[in-house]
Structures are given as C-alpha cells and as structure tokens.
N, C-alpha and C positions, 0 to 999 in steps of 0.2 A: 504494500500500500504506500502510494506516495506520502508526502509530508505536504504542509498546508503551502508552507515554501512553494512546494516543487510545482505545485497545482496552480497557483497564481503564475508561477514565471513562465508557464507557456504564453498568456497573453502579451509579451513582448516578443517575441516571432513577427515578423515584418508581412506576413501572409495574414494576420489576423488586420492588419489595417485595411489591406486590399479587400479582405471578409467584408467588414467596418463598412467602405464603401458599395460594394452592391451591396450589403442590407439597406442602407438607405436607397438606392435606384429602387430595391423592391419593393418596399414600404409607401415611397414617394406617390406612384396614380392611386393607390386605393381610396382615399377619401377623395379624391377627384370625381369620379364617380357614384363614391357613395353619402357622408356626412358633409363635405364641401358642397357635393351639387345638389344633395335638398336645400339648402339653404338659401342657394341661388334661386332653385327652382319656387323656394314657398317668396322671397322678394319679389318674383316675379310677378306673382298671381297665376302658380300655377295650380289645379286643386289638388285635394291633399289623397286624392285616389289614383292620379297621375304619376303624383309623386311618390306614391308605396309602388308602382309600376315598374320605374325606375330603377328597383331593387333587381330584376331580374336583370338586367344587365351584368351584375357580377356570377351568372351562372357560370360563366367561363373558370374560373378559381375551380369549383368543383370537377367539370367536366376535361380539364385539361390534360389526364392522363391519356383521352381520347388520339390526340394529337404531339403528346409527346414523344413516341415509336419515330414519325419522323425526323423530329428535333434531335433524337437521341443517335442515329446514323445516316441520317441524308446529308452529303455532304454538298454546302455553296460553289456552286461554280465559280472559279476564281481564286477566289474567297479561303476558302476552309484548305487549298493545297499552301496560302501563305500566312496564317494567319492561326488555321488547328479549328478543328472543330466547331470547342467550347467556343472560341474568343468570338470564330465569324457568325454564329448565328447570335451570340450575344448585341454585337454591335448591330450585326441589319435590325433586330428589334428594337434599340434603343433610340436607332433613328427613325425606325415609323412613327416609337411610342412619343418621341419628343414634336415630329409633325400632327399626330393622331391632338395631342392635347393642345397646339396651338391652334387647330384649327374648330376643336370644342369650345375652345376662348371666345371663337369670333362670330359663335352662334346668339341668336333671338331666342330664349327660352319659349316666348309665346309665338312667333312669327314663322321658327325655323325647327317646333317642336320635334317634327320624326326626324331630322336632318341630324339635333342634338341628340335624340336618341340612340342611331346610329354610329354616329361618333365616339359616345360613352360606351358602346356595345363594344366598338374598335378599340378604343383604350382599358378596359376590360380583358381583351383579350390578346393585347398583346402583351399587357401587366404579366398577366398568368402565362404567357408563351414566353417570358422575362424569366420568371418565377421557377421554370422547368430548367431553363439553361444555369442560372446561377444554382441551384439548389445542388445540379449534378456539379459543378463548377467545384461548388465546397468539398463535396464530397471525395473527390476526387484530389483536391488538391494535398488531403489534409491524410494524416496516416489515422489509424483508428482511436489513437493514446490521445487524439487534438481535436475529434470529433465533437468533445462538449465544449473547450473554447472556442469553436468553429459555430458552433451552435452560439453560443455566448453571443459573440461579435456580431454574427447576421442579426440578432435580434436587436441590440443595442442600433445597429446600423439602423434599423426597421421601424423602429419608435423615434428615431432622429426623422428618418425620413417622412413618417406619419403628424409628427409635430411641424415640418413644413409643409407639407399640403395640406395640413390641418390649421391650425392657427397660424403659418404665416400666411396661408391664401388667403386667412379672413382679413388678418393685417392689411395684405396689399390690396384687396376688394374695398377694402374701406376706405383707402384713402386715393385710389387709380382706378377700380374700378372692374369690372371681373374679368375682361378682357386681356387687363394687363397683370390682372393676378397668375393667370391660366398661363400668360406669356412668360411670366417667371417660374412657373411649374413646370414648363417645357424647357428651360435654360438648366433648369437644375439636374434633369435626366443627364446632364452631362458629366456628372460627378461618376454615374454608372460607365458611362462610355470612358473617361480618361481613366478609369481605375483599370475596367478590363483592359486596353492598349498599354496600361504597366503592368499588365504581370503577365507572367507565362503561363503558355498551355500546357492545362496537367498532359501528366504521362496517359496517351491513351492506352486504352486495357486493350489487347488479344482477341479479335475476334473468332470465332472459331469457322463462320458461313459467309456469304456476301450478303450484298444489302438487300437481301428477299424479305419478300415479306412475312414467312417464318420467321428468318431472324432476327426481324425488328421489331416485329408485333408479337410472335407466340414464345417466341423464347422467353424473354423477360418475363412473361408471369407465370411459365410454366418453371422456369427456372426459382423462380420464389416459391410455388407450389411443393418444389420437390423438399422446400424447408421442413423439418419436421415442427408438429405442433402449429403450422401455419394456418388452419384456420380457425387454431382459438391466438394465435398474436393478433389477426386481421380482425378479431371482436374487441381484443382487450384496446385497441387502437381506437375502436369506437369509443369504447366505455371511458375511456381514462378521463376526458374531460368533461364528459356528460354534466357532471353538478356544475362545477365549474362556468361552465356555457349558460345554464339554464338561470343560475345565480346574476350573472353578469348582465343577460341581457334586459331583466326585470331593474334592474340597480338604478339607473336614473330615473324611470316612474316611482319607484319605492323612493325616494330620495325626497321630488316632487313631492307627493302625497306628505311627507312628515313637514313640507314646508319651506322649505331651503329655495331661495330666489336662484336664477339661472346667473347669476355675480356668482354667488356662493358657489353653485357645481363646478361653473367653470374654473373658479379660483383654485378649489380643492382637486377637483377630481382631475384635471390637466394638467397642473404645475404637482402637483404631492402624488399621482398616481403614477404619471411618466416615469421621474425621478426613482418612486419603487418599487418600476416595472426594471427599470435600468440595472437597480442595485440588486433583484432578485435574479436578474438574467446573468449578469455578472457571478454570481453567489451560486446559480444552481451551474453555471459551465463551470467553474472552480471545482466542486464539490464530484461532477463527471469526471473531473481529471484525478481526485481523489479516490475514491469508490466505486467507480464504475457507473454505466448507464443505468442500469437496472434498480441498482440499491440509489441510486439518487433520483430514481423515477420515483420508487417506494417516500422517501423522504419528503420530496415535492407533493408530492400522493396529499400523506398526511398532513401536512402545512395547508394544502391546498382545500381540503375539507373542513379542518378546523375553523379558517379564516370565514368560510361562509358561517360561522356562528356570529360572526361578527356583528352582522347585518341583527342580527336579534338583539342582540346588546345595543343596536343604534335605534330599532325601533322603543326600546325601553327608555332610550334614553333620550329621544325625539328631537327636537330640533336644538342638536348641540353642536355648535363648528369642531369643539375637539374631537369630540367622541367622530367626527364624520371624519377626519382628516387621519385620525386611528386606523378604522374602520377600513376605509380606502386605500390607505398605505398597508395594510396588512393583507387587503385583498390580492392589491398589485404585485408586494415581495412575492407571494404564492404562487401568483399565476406565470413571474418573471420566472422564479426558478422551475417550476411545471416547463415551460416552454423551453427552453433552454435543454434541460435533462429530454426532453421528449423529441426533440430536434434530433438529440444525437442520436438517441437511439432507436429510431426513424434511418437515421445514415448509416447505422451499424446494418442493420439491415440489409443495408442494398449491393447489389452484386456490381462491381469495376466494372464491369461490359455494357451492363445494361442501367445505368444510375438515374438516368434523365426517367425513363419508362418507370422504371420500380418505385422510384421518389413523387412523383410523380401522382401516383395511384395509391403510395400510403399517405400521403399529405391529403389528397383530398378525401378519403374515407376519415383524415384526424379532422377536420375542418368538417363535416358533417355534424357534430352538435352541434354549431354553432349556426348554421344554416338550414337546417332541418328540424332535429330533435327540439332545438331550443323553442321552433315556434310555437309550441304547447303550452310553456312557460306564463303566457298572460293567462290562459285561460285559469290554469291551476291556482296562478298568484290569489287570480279574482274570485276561485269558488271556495279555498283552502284557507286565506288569509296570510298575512304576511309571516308571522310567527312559524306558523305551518308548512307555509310555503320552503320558509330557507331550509327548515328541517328536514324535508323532502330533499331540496336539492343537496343536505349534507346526506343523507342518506342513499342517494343515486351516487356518491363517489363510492360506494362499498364495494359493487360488484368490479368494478373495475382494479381495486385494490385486492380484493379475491384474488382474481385472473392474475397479476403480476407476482405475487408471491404465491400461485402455484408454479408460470412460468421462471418464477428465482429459484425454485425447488427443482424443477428439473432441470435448467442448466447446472446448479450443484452436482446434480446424479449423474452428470453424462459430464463434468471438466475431469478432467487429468489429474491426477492424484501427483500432490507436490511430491518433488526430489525428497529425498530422504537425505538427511546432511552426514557425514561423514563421521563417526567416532574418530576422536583425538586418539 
C-alpha cells in the first residue's frame, strides 16, 4: 500500500495538466445546452414546455457508445497518418464544436427556434463525440497505478470548465449580451485544442483484425462480455449512484421550499459546492492511488450515502445559511470523491484496443441515474415527503454497496497469493 506521500505526488506528472485541460474542453458545452440555455430560452419568452423540450437535446451523452466503434478505429484521412488517432479526431471535433457554439450564439431564440434547436442538438453531440475521444485519450495515456489521479484531474478540469459556461456565460450575457457570451464559449474550446496539439499520442494498442466491422463494433463488447462476473459489474455501474442522483436532483426544489432566495442558492450552492466538489475529487483520486479503485469506491460509497442524511438535518433545521453551506459542502466532498474513484474504475475496466467503444458504453449506462432513474425523484419527493424522501434515496445506495463488496470478495478469491518472504 502506498503512503499518503506517495498518492499525492503523482498529481505532479506533467500529463495530469494536459488531463486538467481536456476536463475543462469537456465540461465547457454542457450547460451550453443545458442550464445556460434555459435561461436564455425563459429571457426570451420562451414557454416553459419548450423549454423542458430542450432537455432532449442532451440524449447524445447517453447514446454515444452508438457511435463511438467509429471514433474508436476509423482512421482521418490525412489527419490521423500525422497527427495519431486520439489527437486527429480530437481536434476535427473541437473545431466543429467551437463553430457549432458560435453559430448557436447568433440564433433568435423566438424567431430562429428549430434553427436553435438544431444547433444545441449539434453541440450536444459533438460534446459527447468530445467526450468519447478524451475519455479513451486518458485512458490510454495513463498506466493503471494513475488511473485515479487521471480521474482526479479530468474532473477538476470538468467543474472549471462547467463554472465557465456556467457563470461566466451568465457574467458575459449580462453585461455583452448572449451573442457575445456564446462567442467567448467558442474561444474557450480552445484550451481543448492547444492542450491536445501538446501532448503526445498515446501508444496505440495491437490490433488483432482490420477495420471491419467485427472489429470495431463486436469485438469491444464481446470482449468485455468474456469478463467474468460482467453482468453483475454492468448492474452494480447502474446502482452505484442511484441515491446519489435521485438526492441531487430534488436539492434545489427542497432548498426553494425551506425558503432560501435564489442570492442564497447561488451564493452557496456554486461558490461552496464547486470548491467541494474540487477538494473531494482531488481527495477521492488520492485515496485511488492509495487503496485501490474498489476499496475507495467502497469508501466514497459510504461518505456518499451518509451525506444525503444531511438534507434531513437541513430540513430540521430550515432556513439556516450555515446549516445549508454544511449540508452542500458535505454533499459535494461525496459526490467529488464518488466521481473520481468511479472514473477510475470505469478505466480499469476497459480493454487498450478497444477504450473509446468500452468507455464509452460504461459511462453512459453510469450517467443513467441521472437521466432516467432520477426522473421519479419528484414524484416520490411529492407523495413521500421530504424526511422520507432522503431516507429513500439513502437507502437506494445499499444495493449498490451490496454488489461492490461482493464484487471486493471475489476479486480477493481469485488475486494471487502474496510472495512468501524469505526466512533470515
């Protein structure tokens, strides 16, 4: 087992900044899309049935392992003989994605509504066609001992980049206008483009067939198949965030309801949650390098089920700024270290051949709470009550804590039985 030392100084590795940088490219369109442009869309006078509409523009996030097989061995004409795989389909996306958002800037919400549509659907999907390249990018770059500060850094990069198309798009809206917000959200993609054109293409892996369409489409998930115990990993992948999701997405109506002005949420829940979403992200890749994925999935586990009692302790104690800023930073650390530890061992996972494809199709069955499951979450909140509710959602983290520590028990059963040390 490492030492606490040893687990922090991998984040000084010059490959974790280049990480640093595409987490932010990745991070950066999603509220473009999503929290940015209802805002836009409700200033406009658009109705607020259009605007939950809206929402399905991010199905691409989900659906993107569909399309990843190509991403993962079609190689760019040109391109990909000087440049490596990873690096050229990274950049042609990051220069559509940076055309795709300047020309969403320069839409009429009311005038140019399916034109806006369409555009958001674009930048949605080349986000997630982003998403598929960096994620194999990491993967691939990083040995398996760096896969949780690799995890770490993307996330860190990911909430930097969410916090400028988040609030700094509202910043620049407010005071230039959304046009020119949108046109500084397409400057910024650039940070993804100059980072990938710094680093090297990883080592690609061996393939074993040509670019058939076996190879690129069946192999990868039969290749996963051939895992053992892989289709209870492919449940406990669902399970794991379930409460978590379910808790999270109710948090700012529960918030509302006790009373808290939209000054308040944003003050707290944006400047004190980022902050420790960061230090948990940080804390749970550390803690990877320490103990491994598994046992620091377990640890996130429990931090992260506990923290939703929190919310009970806020309703008790109703509209209290400390108690929210408590509440909120306790939720964030959980979920930062959750994400981080689950990142990696997500990448542990996946096969050197096929990484874009496998990453690909376990990120979007992890991103399922949050997109599906979670949408129950009002009804329950509303017929259960809020006390009820959270205790629900801490008890929806069980099965998925279940599943990991039987999954911890049988990799025990099946490692290698340490060296026996030598009599002096």
């Amino acid at each position: 087992m490492r030492s606490w030392h040893q687990a922090f100084e991998v984040y000084r590795d010059r490959r974790m900044l280049a990480i640093l940088g595409m987490g932010f490219s990745s991070g950066l369109p999603l509220a473009l899309t999503a929290g940015t442009l209802s805002i836009w869309l409700k200033e406009a006078g658009v109705s607020l049935t259009d605007i939950g509409l809206f929402a399905l523009v991010g199905l691409s996030y989900n659906l993107k392992f569909l399309w990843a097989p190509v991403m993962d061995r079609a190689p760019l004409p040109f391109l990909t003989a000087r440049l490596g795989r990873r690096r050229s389909w990274a950049l042609v996306v990051q220069v559509g994605l940076a055309v795709a958002i300047l020309a969403l800037g320069r839409c009429d919400p009311l005038q140019d509504r399916w034109q806006l549509a369409l555009l958001a659907v674009i930048v949605a999907f080349l986000s997630a066609s982003q998403d598929i390249v960096i994620d194999a990018y990491r993967v691939e770059l990083l040995d398996a001992a760096e896969q949780g500060a690799g995890a770490a850094a993307t996330q860190l990069g990911y909430q930097f980049g969410m916090l400028a198309s988040g609030a700094g798009a509202l910043y620049f809206a407010n005071a230039f206008g959304w046009s020119a917000a949108y046109g500084v959200m397409a400057a910024c993609v650039a940070v993804g483009f100059v980072t990938v054109l710094a680093t090297r293409e990883p080592e690609p892996a061996l393939l074993r067939t040509s670019h058939r369409f076996r190879a690129a489409v069946i192999e990868p998930f039969l290749d996963f198949a051939r895992r053992r115990d892989w289709i209870v990993i492919l449940v406990f992948i669902v399970l794991y965030k379930v409460g978590e999701a379910m808790g999270g997405r109710m948090s700012n109506p529960f918030y509302v309801e006790l009373g808290f002005s939209k000054a308040e949420i944003a003050s707290i829940v944006k400047i004190f949650g980022v902050a420790a979403t960061m230090g948990g992200v940080f804390l749970g890749g550390a803690l990877v390098a320490r103990v491994g994925a598994m046992r620091a999935l377990l640890a996130a586990g429990i931090v992260q089920m506990l923290s939703l009692l929190m919310y009970i302790a806020q309703f008790l104690a109703g509209h209290a700024i400390a108690v929210l800023a408590l509440t909120n930073s306790l939720e964030n650390i959980a979920m930062g270290m959750g994400s981080a530890a689950f990142v990696a061992y997500l990448s542990q996972l996946c096969s050197r051949a096929s990484t874009a494809t496998q990453y690909a199709l376990l990120s979007a069955l992890a991103t399922s709470p949050r997109t599906v499951i979670s949408a129950a979450a009002g009804w329950l909140a509303q017929h259960l009550g809020w006390v009820q509710f959270f205790l629900f959602c801490t008890a929806a983290c069980l099965p998925g804590l279940a599943i990991l520590l039987w999954l911890m028990r049988r990799a025990d059963q099946t490692a290698p039985p340490a060296a026996a040390v030598p009599a002096e």
